[in-house]
VOPADREN-728069 format. One record per residue (C-alpha): residue number from 0; residue in three letters; z, y, x. Coordinates in steps of 0.25 Angstrom, whole numbers, plus 5000, padded with zeros to 4 digits. Layout:
// residues N
<atom><pos>NUM</pos><code>ALA</code><zz>Z</zz><yy>Y</yy><xx>X</xx></atom>
...
// end
This chain:
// residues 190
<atom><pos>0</pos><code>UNK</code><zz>4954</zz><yy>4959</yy><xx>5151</xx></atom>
<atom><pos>1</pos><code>UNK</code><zz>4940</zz><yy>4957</yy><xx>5144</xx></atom>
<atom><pos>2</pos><code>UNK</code><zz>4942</zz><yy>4942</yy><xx>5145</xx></atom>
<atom><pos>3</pos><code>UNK</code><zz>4954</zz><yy>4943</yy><xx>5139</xx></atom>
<atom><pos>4</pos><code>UNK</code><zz>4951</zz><yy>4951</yy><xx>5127</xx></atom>
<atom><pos>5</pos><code>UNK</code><zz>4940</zz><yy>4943</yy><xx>5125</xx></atom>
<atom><pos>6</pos><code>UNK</code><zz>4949</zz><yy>4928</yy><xx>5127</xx></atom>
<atom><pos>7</pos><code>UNK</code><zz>4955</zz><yy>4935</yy><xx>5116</xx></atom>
<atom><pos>8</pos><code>UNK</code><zz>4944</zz><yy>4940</yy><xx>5106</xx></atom>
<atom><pos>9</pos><code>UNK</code><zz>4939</zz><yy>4925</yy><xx>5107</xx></atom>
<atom><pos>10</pos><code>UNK</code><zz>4953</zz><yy>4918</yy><xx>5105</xx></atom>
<atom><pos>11</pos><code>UNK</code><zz>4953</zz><yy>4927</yy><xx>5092</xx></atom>
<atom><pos>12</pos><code>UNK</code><zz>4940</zz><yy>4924</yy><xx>5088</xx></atom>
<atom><pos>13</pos><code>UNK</code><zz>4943</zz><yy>4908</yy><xx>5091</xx></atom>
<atom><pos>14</pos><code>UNK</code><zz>4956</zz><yy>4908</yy><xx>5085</xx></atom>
<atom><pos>15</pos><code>UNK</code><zz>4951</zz><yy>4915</yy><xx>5072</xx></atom>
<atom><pos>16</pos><code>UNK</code><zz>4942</zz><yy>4905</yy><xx>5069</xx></atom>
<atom><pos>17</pos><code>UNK</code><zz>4952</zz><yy>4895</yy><xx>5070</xx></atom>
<atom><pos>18</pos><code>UNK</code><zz>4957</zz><yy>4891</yy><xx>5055</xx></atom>
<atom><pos>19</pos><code>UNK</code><zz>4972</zz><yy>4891</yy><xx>5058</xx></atom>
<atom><pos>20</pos><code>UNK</code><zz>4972</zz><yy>4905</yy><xx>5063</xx></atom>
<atom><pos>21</pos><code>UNK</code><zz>4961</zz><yy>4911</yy><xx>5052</xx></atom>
<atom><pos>22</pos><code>UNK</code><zz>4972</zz><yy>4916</yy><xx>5045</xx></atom>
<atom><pos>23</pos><code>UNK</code><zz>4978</zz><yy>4924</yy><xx>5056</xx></atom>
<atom><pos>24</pos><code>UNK</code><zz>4977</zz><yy>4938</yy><xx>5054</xx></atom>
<atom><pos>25</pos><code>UNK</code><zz>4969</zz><yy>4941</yy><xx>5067</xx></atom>
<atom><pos>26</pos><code>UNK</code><zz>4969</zz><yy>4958</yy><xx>5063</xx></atom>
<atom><pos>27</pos><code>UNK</code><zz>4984</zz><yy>4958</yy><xx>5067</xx></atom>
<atom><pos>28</pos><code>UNK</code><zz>4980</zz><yy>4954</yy><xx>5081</xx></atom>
<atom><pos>29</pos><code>UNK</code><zz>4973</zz><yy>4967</yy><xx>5085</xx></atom>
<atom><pos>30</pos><code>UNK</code><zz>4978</zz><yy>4976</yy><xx>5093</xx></atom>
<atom><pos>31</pos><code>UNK</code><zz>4977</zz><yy>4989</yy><xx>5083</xx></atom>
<atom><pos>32</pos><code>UNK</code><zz>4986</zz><yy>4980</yy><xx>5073</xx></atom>
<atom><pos>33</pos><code>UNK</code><zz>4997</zz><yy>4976</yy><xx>5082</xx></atom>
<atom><pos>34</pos><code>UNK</code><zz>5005</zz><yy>4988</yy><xx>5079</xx></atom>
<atom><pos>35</pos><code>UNK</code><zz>5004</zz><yy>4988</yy><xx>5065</xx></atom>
<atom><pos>36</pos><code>UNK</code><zz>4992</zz><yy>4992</yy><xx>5056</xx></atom>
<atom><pos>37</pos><code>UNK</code><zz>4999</zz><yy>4999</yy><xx>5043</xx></atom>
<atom><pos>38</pos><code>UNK</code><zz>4992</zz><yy>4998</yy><xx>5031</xx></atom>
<atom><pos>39</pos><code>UNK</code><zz>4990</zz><yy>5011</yy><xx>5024</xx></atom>
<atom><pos>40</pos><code>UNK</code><zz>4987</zz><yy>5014</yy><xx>5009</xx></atom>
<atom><pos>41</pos><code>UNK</code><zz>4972</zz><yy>5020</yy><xx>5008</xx></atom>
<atom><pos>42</pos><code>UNK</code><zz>4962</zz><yy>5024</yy><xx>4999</xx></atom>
<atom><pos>43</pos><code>UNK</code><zz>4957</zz><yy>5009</yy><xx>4999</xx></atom>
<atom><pos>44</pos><code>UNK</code><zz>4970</zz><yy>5003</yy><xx>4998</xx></atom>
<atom><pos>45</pos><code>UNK</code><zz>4983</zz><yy>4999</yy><xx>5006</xx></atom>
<atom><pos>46</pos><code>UNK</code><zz>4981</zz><yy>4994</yy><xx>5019</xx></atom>
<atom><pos>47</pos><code>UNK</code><zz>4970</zz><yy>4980</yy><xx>5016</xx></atom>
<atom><pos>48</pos><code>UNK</code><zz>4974</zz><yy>4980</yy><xx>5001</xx></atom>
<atom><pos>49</pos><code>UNK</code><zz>4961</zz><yy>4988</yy><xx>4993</xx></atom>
<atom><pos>50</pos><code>UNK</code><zz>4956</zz><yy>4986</yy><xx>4980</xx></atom>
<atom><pos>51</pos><code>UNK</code><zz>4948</zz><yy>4974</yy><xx>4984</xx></atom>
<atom><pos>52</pos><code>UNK</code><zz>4958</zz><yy>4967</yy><xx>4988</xx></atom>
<atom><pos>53</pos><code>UNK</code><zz>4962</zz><yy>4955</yy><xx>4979</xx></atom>
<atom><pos>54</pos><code>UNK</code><zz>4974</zz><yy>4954</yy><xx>4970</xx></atom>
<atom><pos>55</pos><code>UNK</code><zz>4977</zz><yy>4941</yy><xx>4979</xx></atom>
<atom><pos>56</pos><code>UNK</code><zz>4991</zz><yy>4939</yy><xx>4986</xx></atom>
<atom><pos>57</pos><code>UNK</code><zz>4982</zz><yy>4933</yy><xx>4999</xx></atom>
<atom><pos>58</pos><code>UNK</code><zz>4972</zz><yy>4946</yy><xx>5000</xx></atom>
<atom><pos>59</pos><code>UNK</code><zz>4984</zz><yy>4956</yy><xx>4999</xx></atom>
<atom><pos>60</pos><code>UNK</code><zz>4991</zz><yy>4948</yy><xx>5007</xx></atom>
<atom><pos>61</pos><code>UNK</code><zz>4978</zz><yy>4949</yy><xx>5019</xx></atom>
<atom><pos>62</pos><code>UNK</code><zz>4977</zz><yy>4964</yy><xx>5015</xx></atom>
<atom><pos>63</pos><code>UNK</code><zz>4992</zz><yy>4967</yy><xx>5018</xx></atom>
<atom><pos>64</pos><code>UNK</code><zz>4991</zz><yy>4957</yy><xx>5033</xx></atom>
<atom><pos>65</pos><code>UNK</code><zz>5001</zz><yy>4949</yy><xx>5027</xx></atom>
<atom><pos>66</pos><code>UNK</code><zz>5013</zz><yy>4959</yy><xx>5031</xx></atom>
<atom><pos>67</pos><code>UNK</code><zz>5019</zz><yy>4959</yy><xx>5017</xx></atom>
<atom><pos>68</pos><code>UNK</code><zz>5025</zz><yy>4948</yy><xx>5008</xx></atom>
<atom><pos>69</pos><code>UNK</code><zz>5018</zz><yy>4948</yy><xx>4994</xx></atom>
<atom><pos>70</pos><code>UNK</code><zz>5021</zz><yy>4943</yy><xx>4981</xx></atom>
<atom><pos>71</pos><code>UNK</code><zz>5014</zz><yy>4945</yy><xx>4967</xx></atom>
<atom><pos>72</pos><code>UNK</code><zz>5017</zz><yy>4947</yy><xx>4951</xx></atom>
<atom><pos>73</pos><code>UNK</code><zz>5012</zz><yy>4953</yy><xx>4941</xx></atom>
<atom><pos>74</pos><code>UNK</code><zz>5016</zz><yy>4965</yy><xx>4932</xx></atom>
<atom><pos>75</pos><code>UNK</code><zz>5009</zz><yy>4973</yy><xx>4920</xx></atom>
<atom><pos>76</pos><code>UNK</code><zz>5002</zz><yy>4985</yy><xx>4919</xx></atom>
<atom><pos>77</pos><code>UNK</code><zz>4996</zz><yy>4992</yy><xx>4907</xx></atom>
<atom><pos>78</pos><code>UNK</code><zz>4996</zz><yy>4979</yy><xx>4902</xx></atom>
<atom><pos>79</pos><code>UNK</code><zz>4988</zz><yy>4972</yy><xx>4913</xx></atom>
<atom><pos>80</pos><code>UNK</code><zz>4995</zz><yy>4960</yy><xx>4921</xx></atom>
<atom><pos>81</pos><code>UNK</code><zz>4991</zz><yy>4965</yy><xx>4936</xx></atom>
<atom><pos>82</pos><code>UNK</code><zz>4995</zz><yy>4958</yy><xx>4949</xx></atom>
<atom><pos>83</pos><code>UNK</code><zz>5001</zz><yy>4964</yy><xx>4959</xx></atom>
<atom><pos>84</pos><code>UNK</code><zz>5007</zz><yy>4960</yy><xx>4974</xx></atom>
<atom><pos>85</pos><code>UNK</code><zz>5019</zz><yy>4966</yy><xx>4982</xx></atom>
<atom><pos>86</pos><code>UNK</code><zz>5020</zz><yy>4968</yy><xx>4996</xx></atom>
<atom><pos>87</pos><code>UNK</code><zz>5032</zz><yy>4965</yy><xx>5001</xx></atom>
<atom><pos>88</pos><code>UNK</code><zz>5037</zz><yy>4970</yy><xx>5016</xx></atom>
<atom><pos>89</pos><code>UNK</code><zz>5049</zz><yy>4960</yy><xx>5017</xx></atom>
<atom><pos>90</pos><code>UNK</code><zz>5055</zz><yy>4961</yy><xx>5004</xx></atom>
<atom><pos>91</pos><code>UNK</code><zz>5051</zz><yy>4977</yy><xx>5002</xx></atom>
<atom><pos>92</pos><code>UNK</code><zz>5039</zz><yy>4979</yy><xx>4994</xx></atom>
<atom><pos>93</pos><code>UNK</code><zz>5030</zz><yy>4986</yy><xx>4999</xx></atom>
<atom><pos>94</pos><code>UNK</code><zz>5017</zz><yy>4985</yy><xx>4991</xx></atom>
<atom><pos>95</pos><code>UNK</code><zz>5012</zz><yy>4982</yy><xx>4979</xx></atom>
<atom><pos>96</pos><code>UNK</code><zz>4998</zz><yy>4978</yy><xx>4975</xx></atom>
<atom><pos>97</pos><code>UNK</code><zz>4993</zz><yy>4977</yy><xx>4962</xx></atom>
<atom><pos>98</pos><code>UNK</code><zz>4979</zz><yy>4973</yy><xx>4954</xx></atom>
<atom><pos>99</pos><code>UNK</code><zz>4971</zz><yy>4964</yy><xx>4947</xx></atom>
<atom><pos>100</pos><code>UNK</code><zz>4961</zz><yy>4956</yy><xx>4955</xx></atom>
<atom><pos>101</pos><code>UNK</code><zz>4961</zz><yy>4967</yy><xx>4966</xx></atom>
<atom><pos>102</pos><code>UNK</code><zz>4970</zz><yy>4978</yy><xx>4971</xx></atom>
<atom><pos>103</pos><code>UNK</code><zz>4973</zz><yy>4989</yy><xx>4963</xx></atom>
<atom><pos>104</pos><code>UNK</code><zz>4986</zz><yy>4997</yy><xx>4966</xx></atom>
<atom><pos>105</pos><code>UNK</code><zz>4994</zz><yy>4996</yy><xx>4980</xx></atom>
<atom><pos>106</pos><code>UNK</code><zz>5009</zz><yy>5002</yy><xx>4978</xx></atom>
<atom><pos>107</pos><code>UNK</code><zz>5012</zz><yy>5004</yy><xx>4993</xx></atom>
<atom><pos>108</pos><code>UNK</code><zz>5029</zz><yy>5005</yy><xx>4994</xx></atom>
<atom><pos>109</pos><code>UNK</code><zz>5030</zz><yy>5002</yy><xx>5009</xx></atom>
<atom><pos>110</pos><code>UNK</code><zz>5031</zz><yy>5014</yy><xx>5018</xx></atom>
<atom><pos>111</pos><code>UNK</code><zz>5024</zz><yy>5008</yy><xx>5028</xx></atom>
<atom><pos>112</pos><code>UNK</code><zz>5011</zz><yy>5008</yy><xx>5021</xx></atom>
<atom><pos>113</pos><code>UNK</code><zz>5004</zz><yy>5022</yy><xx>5022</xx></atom>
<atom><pos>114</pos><code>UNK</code><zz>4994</zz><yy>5030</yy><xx>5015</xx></atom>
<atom><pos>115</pos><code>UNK</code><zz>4983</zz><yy>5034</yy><xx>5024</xx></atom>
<atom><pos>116</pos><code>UNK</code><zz>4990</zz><yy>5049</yy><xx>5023</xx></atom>
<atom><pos>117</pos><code>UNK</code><zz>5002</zz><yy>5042</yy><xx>5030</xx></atom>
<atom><pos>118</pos><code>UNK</code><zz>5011</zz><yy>5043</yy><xx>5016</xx></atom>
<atom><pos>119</pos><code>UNK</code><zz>5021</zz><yy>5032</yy><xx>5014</xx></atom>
<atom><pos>120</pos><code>UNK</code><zz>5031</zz><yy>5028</yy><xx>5004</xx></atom>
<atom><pos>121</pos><code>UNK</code><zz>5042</zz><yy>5037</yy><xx>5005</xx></atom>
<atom><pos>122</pos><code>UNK</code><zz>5034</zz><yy>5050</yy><xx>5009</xx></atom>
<atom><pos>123</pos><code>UNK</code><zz>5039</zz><yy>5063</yy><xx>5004</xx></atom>
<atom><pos>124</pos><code>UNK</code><zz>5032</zz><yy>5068</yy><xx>4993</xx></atom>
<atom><pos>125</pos><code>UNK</code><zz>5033</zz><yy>5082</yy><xx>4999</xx></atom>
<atom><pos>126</pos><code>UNK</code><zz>5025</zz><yy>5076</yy><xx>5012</xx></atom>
<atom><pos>127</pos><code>UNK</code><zz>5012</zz><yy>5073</yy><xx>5002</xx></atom>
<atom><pos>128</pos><code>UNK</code><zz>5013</zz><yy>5082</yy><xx>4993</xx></atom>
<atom><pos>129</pos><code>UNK</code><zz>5016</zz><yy>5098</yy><xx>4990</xx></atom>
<atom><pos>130</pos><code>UNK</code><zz>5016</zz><yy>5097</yy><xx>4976</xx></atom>
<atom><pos>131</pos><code>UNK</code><zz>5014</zz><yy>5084</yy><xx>4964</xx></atom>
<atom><pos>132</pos><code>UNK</code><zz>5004</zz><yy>5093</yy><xx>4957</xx></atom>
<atom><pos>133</pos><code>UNK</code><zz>4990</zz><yy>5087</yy><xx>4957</xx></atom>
<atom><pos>134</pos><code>UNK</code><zz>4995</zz><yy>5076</yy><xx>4965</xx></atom>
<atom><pos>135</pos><code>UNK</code><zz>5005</zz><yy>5068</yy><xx>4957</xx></atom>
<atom><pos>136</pos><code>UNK</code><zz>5009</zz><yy>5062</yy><xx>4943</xx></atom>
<atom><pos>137</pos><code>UNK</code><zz>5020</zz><yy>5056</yy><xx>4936</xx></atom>
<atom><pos>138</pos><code>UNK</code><zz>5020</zz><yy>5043</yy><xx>4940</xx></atom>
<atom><pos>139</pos><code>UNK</code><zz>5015</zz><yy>5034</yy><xx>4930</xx></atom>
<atom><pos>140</pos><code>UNK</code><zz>5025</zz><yy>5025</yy><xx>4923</xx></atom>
<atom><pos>141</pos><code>UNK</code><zz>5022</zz><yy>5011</yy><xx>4932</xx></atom>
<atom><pos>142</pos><code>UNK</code><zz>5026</zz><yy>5021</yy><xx>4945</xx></atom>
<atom><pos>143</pos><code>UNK</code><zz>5039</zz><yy>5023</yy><xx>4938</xx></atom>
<atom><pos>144</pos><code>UNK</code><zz>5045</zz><yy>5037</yy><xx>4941</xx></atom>
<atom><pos>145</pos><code>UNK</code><zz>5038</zz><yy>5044</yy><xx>4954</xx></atom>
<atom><pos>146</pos><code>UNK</code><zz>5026</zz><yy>5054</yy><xx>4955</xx></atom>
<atom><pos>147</pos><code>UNK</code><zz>5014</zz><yy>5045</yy><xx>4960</xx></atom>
<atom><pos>148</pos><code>UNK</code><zz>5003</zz><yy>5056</yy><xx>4967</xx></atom>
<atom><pos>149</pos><code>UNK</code><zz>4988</zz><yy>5055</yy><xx>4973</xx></atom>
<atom><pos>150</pos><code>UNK</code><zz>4989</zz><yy>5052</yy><xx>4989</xx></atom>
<atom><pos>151</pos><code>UNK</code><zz>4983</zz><yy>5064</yy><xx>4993</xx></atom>
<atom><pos>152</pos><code>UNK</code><zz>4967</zz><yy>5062</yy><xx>4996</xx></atom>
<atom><pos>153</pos><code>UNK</code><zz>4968</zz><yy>5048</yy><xx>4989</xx></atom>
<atom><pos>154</pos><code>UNK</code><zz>4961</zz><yy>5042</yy><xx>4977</xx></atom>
<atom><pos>155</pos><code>UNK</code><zz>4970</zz><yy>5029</yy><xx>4976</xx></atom>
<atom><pos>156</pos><code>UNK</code><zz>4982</zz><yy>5032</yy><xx>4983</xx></atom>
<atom><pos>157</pos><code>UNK</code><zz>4995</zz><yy>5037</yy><xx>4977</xx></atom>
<atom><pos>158</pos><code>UNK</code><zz>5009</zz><yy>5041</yy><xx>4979</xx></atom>
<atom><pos>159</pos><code>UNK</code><zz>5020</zz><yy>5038</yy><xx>4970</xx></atom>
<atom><pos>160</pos><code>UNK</code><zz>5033</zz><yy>5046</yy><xx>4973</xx></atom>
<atom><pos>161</pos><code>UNK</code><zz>5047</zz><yy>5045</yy><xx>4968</xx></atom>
<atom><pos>162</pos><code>UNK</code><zz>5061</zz><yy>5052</yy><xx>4968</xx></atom>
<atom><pos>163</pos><code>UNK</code><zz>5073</zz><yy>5060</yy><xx>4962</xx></atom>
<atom><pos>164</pos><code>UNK</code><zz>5068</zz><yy>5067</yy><xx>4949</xx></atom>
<atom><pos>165</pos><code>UNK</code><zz>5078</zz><yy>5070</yy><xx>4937</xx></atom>
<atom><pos>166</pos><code>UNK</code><zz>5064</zz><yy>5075</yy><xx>4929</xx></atom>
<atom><pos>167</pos><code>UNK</code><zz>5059</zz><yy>5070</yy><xx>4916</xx></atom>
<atom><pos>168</pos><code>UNK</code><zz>5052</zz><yy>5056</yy><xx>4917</xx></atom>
<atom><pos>169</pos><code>UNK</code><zz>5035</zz><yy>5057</yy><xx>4918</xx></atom>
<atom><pos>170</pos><code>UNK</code><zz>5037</zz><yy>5071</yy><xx>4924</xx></atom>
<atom><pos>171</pos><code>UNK</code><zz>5034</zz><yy>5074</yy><xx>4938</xx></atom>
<atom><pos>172</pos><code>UNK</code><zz>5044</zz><yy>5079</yy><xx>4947</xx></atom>
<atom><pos>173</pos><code>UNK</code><zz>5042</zz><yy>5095</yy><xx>4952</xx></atom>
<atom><pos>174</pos><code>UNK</code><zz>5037</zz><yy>5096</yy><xx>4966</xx></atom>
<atom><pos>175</pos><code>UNK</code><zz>5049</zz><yy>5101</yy><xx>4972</xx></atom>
<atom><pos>176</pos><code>UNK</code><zz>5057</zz><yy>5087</yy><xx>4968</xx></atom>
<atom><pos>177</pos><code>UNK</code><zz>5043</zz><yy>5080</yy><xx>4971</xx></atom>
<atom><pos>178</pos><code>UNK</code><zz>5044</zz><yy>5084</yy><xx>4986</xx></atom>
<atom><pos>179</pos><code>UNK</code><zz>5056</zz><yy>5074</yy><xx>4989</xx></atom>
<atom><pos>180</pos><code>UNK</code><zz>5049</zz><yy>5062</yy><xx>4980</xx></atom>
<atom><pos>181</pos><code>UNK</code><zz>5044</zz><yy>5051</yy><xx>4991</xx></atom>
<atom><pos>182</pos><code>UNK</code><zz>5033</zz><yy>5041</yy><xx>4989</xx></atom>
<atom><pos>183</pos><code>UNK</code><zz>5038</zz><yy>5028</yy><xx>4982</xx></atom>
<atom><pos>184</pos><code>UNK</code><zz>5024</zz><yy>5021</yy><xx>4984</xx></atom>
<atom><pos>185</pos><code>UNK</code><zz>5010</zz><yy>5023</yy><xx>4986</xx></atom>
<atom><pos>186</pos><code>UNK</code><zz>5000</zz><yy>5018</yy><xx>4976</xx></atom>
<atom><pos>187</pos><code>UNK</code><zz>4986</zz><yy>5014</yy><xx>4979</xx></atom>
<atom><pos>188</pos><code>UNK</code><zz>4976</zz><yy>5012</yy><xx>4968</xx></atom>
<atom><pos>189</pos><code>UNK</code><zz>4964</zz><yy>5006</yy><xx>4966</xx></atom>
// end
């Protein structure tokens, strides 16, 4: 059994150097990944992706292991020109990255993406939170209509909720009507 492992740590070690397979994404061949390793939104970013990394279609691409399709544009904001990528999961999308020469926002829509608290998109409100108050704002016009609020214990991670609410427009939503609001996406932030 030893000589086996160890055939097969050399054949790795061999085969890496090799220039037609230096591309192969050798992570993927231990044993711990083989059932999946889920990327997860954290203080640092969203699974690979972090503030460091480039605003370059290749290093998201690497950060994300190649398991979404990507495409790029570009869109305005407060005047600014910013680049930005989407994740696409088939044709669903289910990330965006946005920045200028390195990542500065992650807008997480796919639900198998965690935060490290295990919230995903369509989470309850009333699962997070008990009440809006100290937690949660209007959301700010680019959000459209929703309630985006802190992840709780977190500096750069947020929630932004929608729903059913016949309020006025720029108001919050009472708690009680709150309660049945489900996460739309999760926003991480530089």
């Amino acid at each position: 059994m030893n000589s086996l492992r160890f055939s097969l740590c050399a054949l790795a070690l061999t085969l890496s150097g090799c220039s037609t397979l230096s591309s192969v994404n050798w992570s993927a061949a231990n044993p711990w990944n083989w059932f999946g390793s889920s990327t997860e939104v954290s203080e640092q970013g969203v699974g690979e992706i972090t503030s460091a990394t480039a605003m370059d279609e290749s290093a998201i691409n690497e950060a994300l292991d190649g398991d979404y399709r990507l495409r790029s544009g570009m869109k305005t904001d407060k005047g600014n020109i910013i680049r930005y990528f989407e994740a696409l999961k088939g044709d669903v999308l289910a990330l965006v990255v946005n920045g200028e020469g390195t990542v500065s926002r992650i807008d997480v829509l796919d639900s198998d993406i965690k935060t490290a608290d295990g919230v995903k998109t369509g989470d309850a409100f009333s699962a997070i939170y008990d009440k809006a108050f100290g937690h949660c704002v209007a959301a700010v016009e680019e959000e459209g209509k929703g309630v985006e609020c802190k992840a709780p214990g977190s500096e750069h991670i947020s929630l932004l909720f929608t729903g059913s609410w016949q309020g006025p427009e720029g108001l919050m939503p009472p708690d009680d009507v709150l309660k049945n609001w489900k996460v739309h996406k999760i926003i991480w932030r530089r």
